[in-house]
N, C-alpha and C positions, 0 to 999 in steps of 0.2 A: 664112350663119347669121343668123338675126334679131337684134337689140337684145336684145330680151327676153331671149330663149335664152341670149346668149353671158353676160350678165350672172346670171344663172341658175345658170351653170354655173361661173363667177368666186366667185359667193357660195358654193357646194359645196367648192369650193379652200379658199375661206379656212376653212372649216369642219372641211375634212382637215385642214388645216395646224393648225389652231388645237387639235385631236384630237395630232396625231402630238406636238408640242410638249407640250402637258400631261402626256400617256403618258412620253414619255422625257427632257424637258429640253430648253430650247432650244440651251443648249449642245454637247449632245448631237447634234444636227442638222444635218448640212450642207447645201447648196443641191443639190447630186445627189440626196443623198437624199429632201429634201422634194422635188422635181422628179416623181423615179420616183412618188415617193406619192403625188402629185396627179395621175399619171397626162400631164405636159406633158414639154417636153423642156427641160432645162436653159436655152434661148435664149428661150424663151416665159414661163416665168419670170422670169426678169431681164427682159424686158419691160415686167411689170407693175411687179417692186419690182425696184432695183437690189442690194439686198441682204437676208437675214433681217429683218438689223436693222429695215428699214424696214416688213417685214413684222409684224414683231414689233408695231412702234408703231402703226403701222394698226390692229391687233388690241385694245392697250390704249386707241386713242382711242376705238374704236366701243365700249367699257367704261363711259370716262369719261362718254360720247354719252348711252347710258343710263341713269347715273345721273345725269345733270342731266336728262332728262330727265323722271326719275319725279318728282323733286324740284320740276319746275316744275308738274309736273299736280297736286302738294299745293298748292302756291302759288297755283293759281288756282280751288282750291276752296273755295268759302266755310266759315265755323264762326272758333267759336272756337279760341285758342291752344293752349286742353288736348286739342283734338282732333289736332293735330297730330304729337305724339310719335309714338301708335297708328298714325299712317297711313303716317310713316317707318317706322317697324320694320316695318309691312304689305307696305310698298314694296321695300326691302332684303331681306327673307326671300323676296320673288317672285324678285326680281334674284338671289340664290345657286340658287332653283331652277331660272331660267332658263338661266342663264350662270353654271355651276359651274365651266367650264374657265378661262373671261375670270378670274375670280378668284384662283384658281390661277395662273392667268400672270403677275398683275400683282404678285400675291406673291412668286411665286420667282423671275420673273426680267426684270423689269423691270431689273435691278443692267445686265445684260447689252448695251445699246442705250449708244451712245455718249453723250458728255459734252451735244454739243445735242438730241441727242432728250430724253436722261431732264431738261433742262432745259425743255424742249416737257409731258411727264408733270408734273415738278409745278406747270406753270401749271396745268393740268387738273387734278390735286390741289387746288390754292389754290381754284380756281371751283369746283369742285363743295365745299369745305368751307366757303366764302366762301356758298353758296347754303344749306346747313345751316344755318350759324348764324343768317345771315337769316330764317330760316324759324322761328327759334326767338327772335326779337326782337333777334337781338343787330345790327343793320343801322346804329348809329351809333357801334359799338365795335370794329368790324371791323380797324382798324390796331392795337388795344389786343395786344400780344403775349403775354398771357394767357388771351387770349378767342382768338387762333388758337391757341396750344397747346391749348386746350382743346377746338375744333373739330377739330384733326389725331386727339386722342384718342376724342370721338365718334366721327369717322369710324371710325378701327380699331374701335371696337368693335362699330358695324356691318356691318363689313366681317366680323370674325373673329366674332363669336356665332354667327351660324347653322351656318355650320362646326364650331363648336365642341359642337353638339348636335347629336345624330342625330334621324334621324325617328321613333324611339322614345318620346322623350322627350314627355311630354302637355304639351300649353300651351307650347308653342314659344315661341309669339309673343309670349305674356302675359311669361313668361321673361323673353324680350330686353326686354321693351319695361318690365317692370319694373327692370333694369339700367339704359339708356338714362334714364329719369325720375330714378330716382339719382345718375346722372353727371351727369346736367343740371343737378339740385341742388347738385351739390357742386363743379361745373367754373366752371358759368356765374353771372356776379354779378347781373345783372339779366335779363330782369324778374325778378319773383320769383319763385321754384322751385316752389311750390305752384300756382300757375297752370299750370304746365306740365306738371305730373303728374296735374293730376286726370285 
């Protein structure tokens, strides 16, 4: 079987797998049973990953992947500071549409992965909220332990808004992103908050 192909059909697995998990808990799943549902046999699975666990963190780092990754394509676009807010909450409302499960998983059950992976998770926590607040001037305050609690609390809240409103709801984005400008105001000390919201 070709390169292409077998890698193809790798990313299909992870995609079952990453379906069957969200559907029923990771806890809920054993390695037989993820096996049969991808369709491999027990020995071709442990193959790839030696255990869920590892499969599980695979799943939340290609998460993480993506959001530093939208984070740096704001980063390398030019504009002002005030433009920045809008294009976060742009960015993160695409990522809940894209990867509704990824989100779901890293929510419920991240707890789940051993003592060094979820230590592995929140490096990947810290940089992608370490790249937030940069992005929002705070890049010489970064050890300030007010200015990361205040980044961990951005984050959740773009993390949980879109979630938190259905597609019902008009002006979604205006929503969030008028939340987020808020928080920005009232989390972050510098620069100054009215820069940031316009």
């Amino acid at each position: 079987m070709p390169m292409a192909e077998r890698c193809a059909r790798f990313a299909q697995s992870r995609e079952k797998a990453l379906e069957l998990f969200a559907s029923k808990g990771f806890g809920q799943v054993g390695m037989r049973e993820l096996a049969s549902h991808l369709g491999l046999a027990p020995g071709s699975l442990y193959h790839h990953y030696p255990s869920k666990q590892h499969l599980l963190l695979d799943l939340i780092e290609e998460f993480y992947d993506e959001r530093l990754a939208a984070l740096r394509r704001i980063a390398k676009r030019p504009g002002a500071m005030a433009a920045r807010v809008p294009r976060i909450v742009q960015a993160h409302v695409q990522l809940h549409r894209e990867l509704p499960l990824h989100f779901r998983l890293v929510e419920r059950d991240s707890p789940c992965l051993n003592e060094e992976q979820q230590q592995q998770v929140a490096r990947l926590r810290d940089a992608y909220e370490g790249q937030l607040l940069s992005l929002l001037g705070q890049q010489t305050r970064l050890d300030d332990p007010a200015v990361r609690a205040a980044g961990h609390a951005l984050a959740a809240l773009l993390n949980s808004a879109p979630a938190w409103l259905t597609e019902h709801v008009p002006h979604q984005d205006g929503l969030i992103e008028h939340w987020v400008a808020a928080a920005i105001e009232r989390l972050l000390p510098c620069p100054r908050p009215q820069a940031l919201a316009g």
